[in-house]
Structure formats: C-alpha cells, structure tokens
Backbone bond lengths (Angstrom), bond angles and torsions (degrees), N, CA, C in turn:
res aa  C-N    CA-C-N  psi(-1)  N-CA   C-N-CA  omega(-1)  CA-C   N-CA-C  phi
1 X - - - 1.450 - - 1.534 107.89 -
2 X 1.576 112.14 127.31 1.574 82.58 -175.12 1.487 94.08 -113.41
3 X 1.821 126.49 -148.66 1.389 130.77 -147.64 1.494 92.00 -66.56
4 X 1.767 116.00 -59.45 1.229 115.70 -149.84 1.595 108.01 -54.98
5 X 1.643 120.90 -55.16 1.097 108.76 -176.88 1.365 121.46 -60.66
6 X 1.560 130.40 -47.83 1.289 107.05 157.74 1.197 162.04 -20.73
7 X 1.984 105.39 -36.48 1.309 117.01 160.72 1.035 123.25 -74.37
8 X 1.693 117.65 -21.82 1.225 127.35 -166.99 1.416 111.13 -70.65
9 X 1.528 104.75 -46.94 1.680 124.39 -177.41 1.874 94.10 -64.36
10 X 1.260 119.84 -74.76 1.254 120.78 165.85 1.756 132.43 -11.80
11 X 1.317 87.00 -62.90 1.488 87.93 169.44 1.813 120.87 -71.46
12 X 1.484 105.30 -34.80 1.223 101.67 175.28 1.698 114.20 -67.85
13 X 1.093 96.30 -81.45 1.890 86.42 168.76 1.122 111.31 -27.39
14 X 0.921 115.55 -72.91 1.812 114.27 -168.39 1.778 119.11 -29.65
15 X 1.596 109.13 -47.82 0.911 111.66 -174.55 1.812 114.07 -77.65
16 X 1.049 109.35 -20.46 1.538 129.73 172.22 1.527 120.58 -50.43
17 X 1.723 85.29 -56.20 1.419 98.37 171.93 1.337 116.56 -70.74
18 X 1.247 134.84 -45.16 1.570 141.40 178.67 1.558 84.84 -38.55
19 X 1.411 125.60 -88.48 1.293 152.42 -152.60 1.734 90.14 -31.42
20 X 1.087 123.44 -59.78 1.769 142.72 -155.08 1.545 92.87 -58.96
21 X 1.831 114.13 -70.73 1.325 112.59 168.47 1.334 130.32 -72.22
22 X 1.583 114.31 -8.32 1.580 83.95 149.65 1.503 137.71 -103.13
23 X 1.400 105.21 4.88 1.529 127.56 170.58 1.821 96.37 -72.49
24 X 1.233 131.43 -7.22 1.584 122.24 -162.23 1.572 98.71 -106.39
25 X 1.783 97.02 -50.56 1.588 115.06 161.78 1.723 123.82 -27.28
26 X 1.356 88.22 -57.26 1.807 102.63 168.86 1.116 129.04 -72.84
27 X 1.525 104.38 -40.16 1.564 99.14 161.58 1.725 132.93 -64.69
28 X 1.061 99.13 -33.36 1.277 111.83 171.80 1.987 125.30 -65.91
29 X 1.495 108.59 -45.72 1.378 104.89 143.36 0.903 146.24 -69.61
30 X 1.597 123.56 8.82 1.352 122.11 163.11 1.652 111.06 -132.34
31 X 1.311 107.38 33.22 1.180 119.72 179.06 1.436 107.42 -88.86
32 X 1.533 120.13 109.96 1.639 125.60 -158.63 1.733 120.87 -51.56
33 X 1.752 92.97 -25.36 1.460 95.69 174.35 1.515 118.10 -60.08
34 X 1.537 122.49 -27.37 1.161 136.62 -158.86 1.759 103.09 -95.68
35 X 1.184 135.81 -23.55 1.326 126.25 175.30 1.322 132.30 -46.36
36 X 1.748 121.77 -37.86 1.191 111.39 148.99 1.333 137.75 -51.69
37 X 1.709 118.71 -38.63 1.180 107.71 167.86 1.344 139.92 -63.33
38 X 1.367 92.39 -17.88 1.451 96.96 -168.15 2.151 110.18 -95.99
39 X 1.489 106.81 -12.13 1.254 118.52 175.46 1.968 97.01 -72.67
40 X 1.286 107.96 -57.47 1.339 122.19 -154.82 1.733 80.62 -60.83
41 X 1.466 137.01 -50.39 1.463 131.69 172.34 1.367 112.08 -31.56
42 X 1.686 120.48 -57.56 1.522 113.96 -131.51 1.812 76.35 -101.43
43 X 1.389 143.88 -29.88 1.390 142.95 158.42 1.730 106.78 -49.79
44 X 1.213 142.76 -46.43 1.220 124.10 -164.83 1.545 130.72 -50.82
45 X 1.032 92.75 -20.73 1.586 105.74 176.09 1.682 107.71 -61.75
46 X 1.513 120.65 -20.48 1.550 118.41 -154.60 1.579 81.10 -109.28
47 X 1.114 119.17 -21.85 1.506 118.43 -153.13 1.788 91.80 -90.37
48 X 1.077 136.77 5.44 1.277 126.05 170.10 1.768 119.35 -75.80
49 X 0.812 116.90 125.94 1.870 115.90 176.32 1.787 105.93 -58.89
50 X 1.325 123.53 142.66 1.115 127.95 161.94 1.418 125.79 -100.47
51 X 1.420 142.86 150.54 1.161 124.88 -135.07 1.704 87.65 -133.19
C-alpha cells in the first residue's frame, strides 16, 4: 500500500468516523432524558449561595 492510498483510505474513514461521533454527540444532547441534566448544568452557576 503506498502513501497515496493510505491517505486516501485514511481520510475517508477518518472522516466517517468524525461524522458517526459527532452524529452520537448530537444525539445524545438532545436526547429528552438528558434535558434536566443539562439545564440543572447551565443554572449551577446561579445556584451557588453568596456569603
């Protein structure tokens, strides 16, 4: 196998795979089970007591 096809295969997979985890990424943040956690996240900052 020499460079070219390697990159070629490389780049193709490669980009496949990106695509897979970030299609999972997305699914996963808008996966309805997950909205509380992620509200109760982007609120914690307010939820601290001041002294």
């Amino acid at each position: 196998m020499n460079y070219e096809a390697m990159a070629h295969f490389a780049q193709t997979w490669g980009m496949i795979y990106f695509m897979l985890i970030f299609a999972g990424a997305v699914t996963y943040i808008f996966w309805p089970s997950n909205r509380k956690k992620f509200e109760d996240a982007a609120n914690s900052p307010f939820n601290e007591e001041l002294d």
